[in-house]
N, C-alpha and C positions, 0 to 999 in steps of 0.2 A: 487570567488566561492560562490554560494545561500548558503545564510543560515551562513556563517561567517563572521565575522565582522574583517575589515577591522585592522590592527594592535593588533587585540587579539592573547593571546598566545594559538597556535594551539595544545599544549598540555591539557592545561586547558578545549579548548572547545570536544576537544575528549573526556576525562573523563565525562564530561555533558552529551557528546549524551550517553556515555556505563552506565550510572548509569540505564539505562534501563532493560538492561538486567540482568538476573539472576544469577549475581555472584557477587564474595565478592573482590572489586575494594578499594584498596587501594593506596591513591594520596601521593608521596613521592615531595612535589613541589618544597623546596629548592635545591633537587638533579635530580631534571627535569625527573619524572619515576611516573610511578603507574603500580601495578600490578591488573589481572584481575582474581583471582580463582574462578572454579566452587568448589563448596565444597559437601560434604554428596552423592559424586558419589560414588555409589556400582557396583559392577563388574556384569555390567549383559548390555545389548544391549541397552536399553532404556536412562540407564546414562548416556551410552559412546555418544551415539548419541546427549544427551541434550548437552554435554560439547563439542562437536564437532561442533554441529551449533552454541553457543556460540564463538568459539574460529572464526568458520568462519566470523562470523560479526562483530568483533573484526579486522580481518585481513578488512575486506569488507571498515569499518569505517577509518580505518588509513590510507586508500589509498585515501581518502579525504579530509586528511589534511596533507601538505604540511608540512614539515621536524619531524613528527613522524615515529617513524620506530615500526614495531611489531616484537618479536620475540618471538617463542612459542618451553616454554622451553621441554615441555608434551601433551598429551592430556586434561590438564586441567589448567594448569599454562600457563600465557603471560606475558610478560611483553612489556611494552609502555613507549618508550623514544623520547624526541626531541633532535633532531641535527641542 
């Protein structure tokens, strides 16, 4: 796949491409997991929307690497685990 390198761990490099985005990603690496929270969302259309395109490219990114799974606990919580 472009852009990975060959034997690296595809958890690792997911967390690299998400530190892009605007949320507050925390790398749990000895238990193979990071979570990805949008934070300081207020309940009005504009937040929910920010946390939703987030959460989409979140999903978009893990389907590019090969035994990460996403699951999205909320509208604004993910979490990202390897199998």
């Amino acid at each position: 796949m472009p852009g990975h390198s060959a034997g690296a761990n595809p958890l690792e490099e997911m967390r690299r491409a998400c530190v892009r985005l605007d949320a507050d990603i925390r790398y749990h690496r000895a238990e193979g997991y990071f979570t990805a929270i949008v934070r300081g969302v207020q309940d009005n259309p504009e937040d929910r929307d920010k946390a939703k395109a987030v959460q989409e490219e979140l999903k978009r990114l893990a389907g590019q690497f090969p035994g990460v799974i996403c699951y999205c606990f909320d509208s604004f919580c993910t979490l990202l685990y390897a199998v």
